[in-house]
N, CA, C and O atoms as a GROMACS GRO file, in nm:
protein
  500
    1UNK      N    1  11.490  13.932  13.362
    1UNK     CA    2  11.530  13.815  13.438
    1UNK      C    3  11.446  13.695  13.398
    1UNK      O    4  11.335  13.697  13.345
    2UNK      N    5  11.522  13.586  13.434
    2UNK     CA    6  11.402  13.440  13.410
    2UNK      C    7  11.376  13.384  13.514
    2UNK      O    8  11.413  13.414  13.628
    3UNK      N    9  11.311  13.304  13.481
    3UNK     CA   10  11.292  13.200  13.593
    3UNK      C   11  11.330  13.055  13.585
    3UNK      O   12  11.348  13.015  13.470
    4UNK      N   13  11.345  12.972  13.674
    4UNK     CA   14  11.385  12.834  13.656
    4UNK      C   15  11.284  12.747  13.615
    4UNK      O   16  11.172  12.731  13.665
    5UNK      N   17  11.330  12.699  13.530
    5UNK     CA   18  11.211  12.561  13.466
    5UNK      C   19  11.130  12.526  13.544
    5UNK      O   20  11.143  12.434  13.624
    6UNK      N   21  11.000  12.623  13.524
    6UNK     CA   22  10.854  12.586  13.541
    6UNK      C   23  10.802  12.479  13.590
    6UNK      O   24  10.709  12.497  13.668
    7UNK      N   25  10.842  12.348  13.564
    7UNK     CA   26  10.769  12.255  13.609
    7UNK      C   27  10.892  12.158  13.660
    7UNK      O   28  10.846  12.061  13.720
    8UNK      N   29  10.984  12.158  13.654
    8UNK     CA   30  11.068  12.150  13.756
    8UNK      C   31  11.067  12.206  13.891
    8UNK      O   32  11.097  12.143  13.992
    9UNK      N   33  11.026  12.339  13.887
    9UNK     CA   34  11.070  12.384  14.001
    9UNK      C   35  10.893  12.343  14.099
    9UNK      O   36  10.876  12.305  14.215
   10UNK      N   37  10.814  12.366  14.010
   10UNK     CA   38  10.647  12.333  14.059
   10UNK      C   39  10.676  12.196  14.138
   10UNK      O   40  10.647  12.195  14.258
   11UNK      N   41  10.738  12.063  14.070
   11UNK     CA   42  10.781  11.918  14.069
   11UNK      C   43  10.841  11.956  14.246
   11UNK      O   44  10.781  11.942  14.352
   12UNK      N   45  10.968  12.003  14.220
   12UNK     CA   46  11.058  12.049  14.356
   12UNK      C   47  10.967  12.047  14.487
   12UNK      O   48  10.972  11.967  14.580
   13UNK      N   49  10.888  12.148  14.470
   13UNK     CA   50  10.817  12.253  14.536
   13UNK      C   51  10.713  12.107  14.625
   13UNK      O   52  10.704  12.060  14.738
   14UNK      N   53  10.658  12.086  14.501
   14UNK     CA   54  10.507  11.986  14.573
   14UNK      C   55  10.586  11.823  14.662
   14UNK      O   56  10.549  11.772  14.768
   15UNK      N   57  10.677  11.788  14.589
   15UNK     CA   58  10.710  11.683  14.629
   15UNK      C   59  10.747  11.725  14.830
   15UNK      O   60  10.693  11.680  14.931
   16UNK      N   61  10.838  11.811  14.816
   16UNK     CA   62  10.899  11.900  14.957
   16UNK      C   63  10.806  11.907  15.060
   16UNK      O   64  10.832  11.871  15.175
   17UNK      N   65  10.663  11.968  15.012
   17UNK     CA   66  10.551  12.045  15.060
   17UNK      C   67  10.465  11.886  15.107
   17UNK      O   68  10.415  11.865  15.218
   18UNK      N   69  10.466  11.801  15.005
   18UNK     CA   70  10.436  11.628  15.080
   18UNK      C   71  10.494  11.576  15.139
   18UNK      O   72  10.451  11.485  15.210
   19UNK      N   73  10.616  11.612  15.137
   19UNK     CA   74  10.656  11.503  15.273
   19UNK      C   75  10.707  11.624  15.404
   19UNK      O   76  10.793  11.604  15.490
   20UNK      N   77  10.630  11.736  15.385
   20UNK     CA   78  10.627  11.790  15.509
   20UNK      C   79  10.785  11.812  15.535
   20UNK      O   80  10.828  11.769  15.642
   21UNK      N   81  10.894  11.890  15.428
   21UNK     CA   82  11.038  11.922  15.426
   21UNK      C   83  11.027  12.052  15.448
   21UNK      O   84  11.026  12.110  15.339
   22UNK      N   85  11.020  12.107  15.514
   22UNK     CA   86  11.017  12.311  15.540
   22UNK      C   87  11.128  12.332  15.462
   22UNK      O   88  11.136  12.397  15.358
   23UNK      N   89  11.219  12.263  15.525
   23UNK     CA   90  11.393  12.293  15.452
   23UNK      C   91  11.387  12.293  15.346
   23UNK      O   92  11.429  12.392  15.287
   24UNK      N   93  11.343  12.203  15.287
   24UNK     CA   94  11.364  12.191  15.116
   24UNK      C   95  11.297  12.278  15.051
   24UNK      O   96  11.332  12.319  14.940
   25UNK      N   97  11.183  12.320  15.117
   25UNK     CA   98  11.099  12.407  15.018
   25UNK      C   99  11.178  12.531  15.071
   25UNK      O  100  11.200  12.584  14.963
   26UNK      N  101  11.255  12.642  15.196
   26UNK     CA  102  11.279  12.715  15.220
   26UNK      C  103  11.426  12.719  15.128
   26UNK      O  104  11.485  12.821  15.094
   27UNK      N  105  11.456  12.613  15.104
   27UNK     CA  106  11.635  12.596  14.981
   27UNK      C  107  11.613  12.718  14.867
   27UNK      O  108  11.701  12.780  14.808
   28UNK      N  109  11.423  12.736  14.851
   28UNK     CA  110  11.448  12.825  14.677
   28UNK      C  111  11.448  12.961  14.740
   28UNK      O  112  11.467  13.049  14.656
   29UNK      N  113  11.433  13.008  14.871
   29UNK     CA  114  11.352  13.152  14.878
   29UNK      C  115  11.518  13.205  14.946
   29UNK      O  116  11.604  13.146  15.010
   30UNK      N  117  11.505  13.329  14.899
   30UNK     CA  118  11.607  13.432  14.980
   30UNK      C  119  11.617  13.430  15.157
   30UNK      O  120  11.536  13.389  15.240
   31UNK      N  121  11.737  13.487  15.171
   31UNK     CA  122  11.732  13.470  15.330
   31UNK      C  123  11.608  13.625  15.356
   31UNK      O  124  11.521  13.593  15.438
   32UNK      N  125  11.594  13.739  15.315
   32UNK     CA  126  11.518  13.845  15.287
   32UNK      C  127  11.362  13.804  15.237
   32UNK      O  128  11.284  13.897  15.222
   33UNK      N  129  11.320  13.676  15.213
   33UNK     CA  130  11.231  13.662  15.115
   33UNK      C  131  11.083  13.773  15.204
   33UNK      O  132  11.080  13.773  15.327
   34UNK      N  133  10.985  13.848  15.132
   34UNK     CA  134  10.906  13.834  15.190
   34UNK      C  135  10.752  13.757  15.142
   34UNK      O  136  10.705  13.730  15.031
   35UNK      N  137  10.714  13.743  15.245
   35UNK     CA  138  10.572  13.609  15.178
   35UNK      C  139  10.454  13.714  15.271
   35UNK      O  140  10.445  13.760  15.385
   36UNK      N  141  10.375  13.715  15.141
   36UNK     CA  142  10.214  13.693  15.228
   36UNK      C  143  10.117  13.637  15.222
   36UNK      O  144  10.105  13.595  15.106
   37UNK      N  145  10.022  13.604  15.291
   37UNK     CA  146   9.894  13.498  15.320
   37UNK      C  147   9.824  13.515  15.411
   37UNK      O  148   9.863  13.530  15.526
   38UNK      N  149   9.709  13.514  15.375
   38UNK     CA  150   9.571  13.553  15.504
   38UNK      C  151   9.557  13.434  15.582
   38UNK      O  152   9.480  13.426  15.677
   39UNK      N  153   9.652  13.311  15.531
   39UNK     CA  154   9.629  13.202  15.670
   39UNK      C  155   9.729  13.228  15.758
   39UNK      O  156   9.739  13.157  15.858
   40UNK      N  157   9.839  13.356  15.728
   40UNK     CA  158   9.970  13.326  15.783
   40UNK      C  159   9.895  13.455  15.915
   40UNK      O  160   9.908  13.439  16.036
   41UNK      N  161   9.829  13.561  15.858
   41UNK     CA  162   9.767  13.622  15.987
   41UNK      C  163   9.725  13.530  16.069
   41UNK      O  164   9.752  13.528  16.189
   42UNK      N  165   9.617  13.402  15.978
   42UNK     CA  166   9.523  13.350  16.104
   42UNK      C  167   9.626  13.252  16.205
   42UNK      O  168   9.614  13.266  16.327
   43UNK      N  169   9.722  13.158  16.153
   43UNK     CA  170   9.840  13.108  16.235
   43UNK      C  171   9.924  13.212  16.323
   43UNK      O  172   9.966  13.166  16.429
   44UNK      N  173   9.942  13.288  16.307
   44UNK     CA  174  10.039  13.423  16.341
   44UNK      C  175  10.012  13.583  16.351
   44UNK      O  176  10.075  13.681  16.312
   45UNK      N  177   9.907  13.568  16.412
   45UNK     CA  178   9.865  13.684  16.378
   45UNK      C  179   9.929  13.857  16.402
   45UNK      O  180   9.897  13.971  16.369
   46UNK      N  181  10.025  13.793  16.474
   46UNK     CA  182  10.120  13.920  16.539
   46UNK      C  183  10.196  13.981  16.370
   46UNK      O  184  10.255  14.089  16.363
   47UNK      N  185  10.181  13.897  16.261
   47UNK     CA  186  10.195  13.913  16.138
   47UNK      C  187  10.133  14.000  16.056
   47UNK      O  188  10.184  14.050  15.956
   48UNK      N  189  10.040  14.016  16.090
   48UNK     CA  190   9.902  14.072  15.973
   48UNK      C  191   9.926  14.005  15.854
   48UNK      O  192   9.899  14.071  15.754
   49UNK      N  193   9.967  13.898  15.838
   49UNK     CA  194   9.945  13.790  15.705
   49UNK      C  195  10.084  13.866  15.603
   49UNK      O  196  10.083  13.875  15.480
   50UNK      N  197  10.191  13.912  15.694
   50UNK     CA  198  10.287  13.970  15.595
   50UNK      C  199  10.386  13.908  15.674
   50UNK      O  200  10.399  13.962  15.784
   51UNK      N  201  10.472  13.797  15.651
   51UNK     CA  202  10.610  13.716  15.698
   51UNK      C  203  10.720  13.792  15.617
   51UNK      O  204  10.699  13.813  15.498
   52UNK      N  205  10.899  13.855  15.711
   52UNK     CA  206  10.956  13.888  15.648
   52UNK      C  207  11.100  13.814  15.721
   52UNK      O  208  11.145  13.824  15.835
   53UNK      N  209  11.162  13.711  15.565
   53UNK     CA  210  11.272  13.704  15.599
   53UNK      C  211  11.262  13.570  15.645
   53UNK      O  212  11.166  13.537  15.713
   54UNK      N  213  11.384  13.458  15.605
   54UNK     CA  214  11.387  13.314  15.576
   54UNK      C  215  11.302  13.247  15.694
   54UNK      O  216  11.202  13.175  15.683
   55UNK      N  217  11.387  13.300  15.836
   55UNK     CA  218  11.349  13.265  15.958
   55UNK      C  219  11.235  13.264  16.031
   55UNK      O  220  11.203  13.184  16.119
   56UNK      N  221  11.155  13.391  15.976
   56UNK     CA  222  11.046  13.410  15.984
   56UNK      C  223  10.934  13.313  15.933
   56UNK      O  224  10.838  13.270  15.996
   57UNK      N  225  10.976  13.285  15.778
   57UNK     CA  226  10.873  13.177  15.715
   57UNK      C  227  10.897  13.040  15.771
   57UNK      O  228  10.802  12.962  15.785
   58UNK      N  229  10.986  13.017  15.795
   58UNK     CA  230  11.028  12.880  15.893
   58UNK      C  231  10.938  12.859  16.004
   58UNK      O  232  10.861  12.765  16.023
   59UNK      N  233  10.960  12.973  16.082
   59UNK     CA  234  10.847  12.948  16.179
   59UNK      C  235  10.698  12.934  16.158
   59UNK      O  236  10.633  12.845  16.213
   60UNK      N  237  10.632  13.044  16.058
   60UNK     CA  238  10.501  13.056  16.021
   60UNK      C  239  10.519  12.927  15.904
   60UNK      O  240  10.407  12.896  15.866
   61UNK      N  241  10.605  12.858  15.850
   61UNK     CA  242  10.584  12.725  15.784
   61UNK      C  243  10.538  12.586  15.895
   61UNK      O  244  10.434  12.522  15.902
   62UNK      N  245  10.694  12.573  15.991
   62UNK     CA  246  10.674  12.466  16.079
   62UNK      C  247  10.560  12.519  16.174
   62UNK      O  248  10.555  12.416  16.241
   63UNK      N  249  10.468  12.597  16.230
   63UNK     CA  250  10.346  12.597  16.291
   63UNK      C  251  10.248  12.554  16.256
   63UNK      O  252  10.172  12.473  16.308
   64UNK      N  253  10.242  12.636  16.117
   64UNK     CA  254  10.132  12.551  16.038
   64UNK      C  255  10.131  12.417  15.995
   64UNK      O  256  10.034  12.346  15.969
   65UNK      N  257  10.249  12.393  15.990
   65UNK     CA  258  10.224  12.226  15.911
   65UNK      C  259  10.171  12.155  16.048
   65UNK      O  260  10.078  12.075  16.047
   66UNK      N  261  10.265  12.207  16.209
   66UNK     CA  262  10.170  12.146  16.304
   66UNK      C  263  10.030  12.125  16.311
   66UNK      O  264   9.981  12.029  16.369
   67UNK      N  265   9.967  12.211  16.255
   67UNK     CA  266   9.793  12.244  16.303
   67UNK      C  267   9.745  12.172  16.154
   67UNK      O  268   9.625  12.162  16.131
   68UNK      N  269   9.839  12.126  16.063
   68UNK     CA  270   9.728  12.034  15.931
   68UNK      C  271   9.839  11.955  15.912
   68UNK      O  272   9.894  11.947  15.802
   69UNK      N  273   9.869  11.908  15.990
   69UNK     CA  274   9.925  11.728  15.973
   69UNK      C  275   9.863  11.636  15.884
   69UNK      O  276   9.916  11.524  15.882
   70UNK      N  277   9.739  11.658  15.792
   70UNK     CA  278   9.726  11.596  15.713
   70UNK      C  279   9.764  11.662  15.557
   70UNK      O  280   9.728  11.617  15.448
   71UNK      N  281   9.843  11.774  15.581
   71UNK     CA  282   9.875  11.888  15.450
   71UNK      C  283   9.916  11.759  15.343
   71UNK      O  284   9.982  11.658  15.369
   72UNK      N  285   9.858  11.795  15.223
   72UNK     CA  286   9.896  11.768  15.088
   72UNK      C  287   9.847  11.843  14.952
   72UNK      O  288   9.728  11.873  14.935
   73UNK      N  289   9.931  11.866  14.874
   73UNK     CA  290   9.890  11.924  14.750
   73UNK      C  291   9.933  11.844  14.639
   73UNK      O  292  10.010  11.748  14.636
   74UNK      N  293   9.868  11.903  14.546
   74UNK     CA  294   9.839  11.830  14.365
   74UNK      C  295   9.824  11.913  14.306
   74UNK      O  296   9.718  11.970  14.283
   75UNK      N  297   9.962  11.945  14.258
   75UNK     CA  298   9.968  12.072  14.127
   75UNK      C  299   9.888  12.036  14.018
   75UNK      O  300   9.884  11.938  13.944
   76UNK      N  301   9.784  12.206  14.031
   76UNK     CA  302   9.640  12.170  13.880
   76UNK      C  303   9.729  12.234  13.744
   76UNK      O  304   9.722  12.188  13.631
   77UNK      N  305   9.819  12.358  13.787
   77UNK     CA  306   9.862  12.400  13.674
   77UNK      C  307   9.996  12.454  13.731
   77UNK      O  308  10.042  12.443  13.844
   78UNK      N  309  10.039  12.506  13.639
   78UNK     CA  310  10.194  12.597  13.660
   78UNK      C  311  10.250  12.693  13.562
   78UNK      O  312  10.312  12.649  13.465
   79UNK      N  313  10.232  12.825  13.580
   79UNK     CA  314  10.204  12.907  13.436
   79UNK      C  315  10.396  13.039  13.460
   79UNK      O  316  10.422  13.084  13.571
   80UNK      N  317  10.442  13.054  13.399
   80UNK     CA  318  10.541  13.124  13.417
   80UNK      C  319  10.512  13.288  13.359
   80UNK      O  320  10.423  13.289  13.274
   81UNK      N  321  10.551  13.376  13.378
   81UNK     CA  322  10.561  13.481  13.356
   81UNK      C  323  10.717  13.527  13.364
   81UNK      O  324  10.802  13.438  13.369
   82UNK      N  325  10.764  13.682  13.366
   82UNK     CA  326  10.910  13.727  13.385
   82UNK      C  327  10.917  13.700  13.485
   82UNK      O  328  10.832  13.738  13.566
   83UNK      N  329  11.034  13.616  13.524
   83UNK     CA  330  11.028  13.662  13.640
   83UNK      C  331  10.914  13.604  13.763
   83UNK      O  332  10.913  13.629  13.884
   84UNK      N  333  10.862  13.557  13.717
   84UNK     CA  334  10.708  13.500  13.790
   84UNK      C  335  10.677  13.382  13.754
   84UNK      O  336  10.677  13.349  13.636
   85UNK      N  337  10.637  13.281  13.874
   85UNK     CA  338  10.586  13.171  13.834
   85UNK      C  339  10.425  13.147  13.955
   85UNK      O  340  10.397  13.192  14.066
   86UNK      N  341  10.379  13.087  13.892
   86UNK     CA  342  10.255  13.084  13.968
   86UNK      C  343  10.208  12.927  13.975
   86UNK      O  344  10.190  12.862  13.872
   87UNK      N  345  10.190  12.874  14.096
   87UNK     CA  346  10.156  12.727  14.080
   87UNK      C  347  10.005  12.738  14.136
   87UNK      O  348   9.948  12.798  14.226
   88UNK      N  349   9.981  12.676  14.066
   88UNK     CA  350   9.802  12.626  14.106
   88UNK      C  351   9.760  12.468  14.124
   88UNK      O  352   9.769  12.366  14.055
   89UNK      N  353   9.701  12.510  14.280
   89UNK     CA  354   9.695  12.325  14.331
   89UNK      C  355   9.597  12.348  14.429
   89UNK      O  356   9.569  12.451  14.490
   90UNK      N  357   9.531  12.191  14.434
   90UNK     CA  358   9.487  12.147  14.532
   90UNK      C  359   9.536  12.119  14.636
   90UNK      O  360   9.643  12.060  14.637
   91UNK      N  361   9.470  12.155  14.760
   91UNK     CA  362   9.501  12.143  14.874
   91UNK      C  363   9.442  12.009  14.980
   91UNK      O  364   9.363  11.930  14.929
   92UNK      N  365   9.467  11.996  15.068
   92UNK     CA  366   9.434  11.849  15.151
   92UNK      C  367   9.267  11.859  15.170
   92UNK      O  368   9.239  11.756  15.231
   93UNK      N  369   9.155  11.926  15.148
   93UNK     CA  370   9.049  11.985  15.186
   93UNK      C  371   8.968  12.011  15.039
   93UNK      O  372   8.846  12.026  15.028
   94UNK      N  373   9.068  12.013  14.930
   94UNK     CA  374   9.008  11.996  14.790
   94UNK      C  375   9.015  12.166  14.753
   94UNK      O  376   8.976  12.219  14.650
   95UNK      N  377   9.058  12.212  14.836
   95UNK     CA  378   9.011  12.407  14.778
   95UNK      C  379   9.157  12.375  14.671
   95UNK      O  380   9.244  12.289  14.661
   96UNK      N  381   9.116  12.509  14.599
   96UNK     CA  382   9.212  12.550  14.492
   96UNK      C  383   9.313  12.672  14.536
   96UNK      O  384   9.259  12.768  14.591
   97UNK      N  385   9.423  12.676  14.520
   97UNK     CA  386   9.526  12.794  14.588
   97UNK      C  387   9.609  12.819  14.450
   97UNK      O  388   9.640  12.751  14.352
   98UNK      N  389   9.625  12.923  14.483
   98UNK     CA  390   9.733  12.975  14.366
   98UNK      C  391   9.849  13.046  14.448
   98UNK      O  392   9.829  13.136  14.530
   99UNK      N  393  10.003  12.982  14.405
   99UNK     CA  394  10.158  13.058  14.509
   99UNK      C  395  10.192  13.157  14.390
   99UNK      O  396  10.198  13.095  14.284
  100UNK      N  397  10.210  13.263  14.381
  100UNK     CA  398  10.280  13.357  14.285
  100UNK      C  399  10.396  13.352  14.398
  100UNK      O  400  10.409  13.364  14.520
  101UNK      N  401  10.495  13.321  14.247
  101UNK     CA  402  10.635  13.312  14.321
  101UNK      C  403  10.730  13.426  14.245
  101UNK      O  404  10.752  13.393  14.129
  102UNK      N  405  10.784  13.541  14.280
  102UNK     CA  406  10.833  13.619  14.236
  102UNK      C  407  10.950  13.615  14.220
  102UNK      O  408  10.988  13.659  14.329
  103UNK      N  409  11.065  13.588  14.148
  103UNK     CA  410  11.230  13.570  14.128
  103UNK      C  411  11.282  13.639  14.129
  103UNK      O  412  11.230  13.746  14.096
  104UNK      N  413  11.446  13.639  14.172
  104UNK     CA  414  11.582  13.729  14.191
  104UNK      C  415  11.635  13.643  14.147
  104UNK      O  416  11.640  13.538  14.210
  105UNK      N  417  11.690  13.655  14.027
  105UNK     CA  418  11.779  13.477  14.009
  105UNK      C  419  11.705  13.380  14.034
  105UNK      O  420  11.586  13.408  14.018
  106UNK      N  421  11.727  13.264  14.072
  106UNK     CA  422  11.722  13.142  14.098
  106UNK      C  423  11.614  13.129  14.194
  106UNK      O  424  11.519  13.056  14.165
  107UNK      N  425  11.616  13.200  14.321
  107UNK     CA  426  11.551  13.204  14.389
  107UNK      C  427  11.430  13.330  14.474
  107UNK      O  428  11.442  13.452  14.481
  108UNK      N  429  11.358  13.270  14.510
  108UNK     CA  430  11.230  13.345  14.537
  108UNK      C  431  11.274  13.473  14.630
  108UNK      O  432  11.362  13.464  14.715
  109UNK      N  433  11.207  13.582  14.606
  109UNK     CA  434  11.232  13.724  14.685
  109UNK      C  435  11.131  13.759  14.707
  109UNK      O  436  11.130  13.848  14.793
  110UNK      N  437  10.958  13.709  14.639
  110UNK     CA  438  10.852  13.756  14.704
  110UNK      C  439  10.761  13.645  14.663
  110UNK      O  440  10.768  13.592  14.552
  111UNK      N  441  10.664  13.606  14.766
  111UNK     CA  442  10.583  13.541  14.769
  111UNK      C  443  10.443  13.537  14.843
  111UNK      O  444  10.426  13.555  14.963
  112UNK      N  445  10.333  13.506  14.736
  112UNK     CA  446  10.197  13.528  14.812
  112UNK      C  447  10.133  13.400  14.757
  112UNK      O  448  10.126  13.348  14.645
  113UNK      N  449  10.082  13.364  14.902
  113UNK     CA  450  10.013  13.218  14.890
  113UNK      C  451   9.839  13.308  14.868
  113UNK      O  452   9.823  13.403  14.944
  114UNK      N  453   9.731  13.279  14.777
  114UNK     CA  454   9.646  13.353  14.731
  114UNK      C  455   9.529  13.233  14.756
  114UNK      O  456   9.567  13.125  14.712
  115UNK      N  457   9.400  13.230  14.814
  115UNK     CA  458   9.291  13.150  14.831
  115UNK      C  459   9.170  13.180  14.830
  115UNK      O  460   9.126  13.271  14.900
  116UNK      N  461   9.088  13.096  14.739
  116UNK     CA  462   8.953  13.083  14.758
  116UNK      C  463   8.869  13.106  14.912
  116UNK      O  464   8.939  13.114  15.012
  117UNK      N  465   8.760  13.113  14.922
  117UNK     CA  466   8.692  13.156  15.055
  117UNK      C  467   8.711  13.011  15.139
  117UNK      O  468   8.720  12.986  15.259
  118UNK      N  469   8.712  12.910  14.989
  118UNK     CA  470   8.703  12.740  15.098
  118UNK      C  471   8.851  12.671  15.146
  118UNK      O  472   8.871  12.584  15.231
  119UNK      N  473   8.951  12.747  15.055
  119UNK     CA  474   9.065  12.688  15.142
  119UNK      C  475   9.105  12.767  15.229
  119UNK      O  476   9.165  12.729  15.329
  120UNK      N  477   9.084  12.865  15.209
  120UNK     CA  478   9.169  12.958  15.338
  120UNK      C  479   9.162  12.904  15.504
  120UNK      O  480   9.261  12.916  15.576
  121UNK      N  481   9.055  12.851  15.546
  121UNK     CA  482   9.092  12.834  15.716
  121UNK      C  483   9.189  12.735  15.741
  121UNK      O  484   9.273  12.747  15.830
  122UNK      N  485   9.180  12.627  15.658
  122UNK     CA  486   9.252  12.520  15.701
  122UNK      C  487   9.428  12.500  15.613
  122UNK      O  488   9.493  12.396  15.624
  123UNK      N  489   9.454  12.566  15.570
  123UNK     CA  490   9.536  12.549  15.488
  123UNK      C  491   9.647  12.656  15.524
  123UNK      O  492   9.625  12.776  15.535
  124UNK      N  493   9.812  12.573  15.546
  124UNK     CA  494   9.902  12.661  15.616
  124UNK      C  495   9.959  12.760  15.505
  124UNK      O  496  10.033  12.841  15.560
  125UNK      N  497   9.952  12.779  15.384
  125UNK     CA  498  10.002  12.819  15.274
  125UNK      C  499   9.934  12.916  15.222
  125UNK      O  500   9.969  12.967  15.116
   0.00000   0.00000   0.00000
């Protein structure tokens, strides 16, 4: 399988994620998608940092963006693999995060937002 143009889709992704669009960024992922993240325990913890399924990340998305209303990122890199794309960015707080985005077609079927010790508290992703 492939994936969709790398830095297009990175482009997509960050612009969405700045102006605080849940929707737009939830447009690439499956209605099934599952995501994990150790901030999504600390927002949600009834989670254990494992979100399953569109509706689900909607919620653990729009909560978090409540609690960092100042969220912004700045893609550092964007590296593709099969099937796999991985964006690496700065976060509103300066930590470094890496999204491994896993593909079914077009759109995302697994996803893990991955962090340093310094972005993880504050950062909804």
């Amino acid at each position: 399988m492939s994936t969709p143009d790398p830095q297009s889709f990175a482009n997509d992704w960050v612009q969405a994620w700045n102006r605080h669009d849940v929707e737009a960024v939830l447009q690439h992922f499956h209605d099934d998608v599952e995501f994990t993240s150790p901030v999504a325990a600390q927002v949600l913890p009834e989670t254990g940092g494992v979100v399953r399924g569109k509706e689900a990340l909607r919620t653990y998305w729009t909560t978090a963006l409540a609690l960092v209303p100042a969220l912004r990122f700045e893609v550092v890199g964007v590296y593709a693999g099969q099937s796999v794309l991985v964006i690496n960015y700065r976060n509103e707080r300066g930590g470094l995060v890496n999204e491994v985005l896993i593909f079914d077609g077009d759109q995302v079927r697994e996803g893990h937002g991955t962090y340093g010790p310094v972005s993880r508290p504050a950062s909804p992703r």
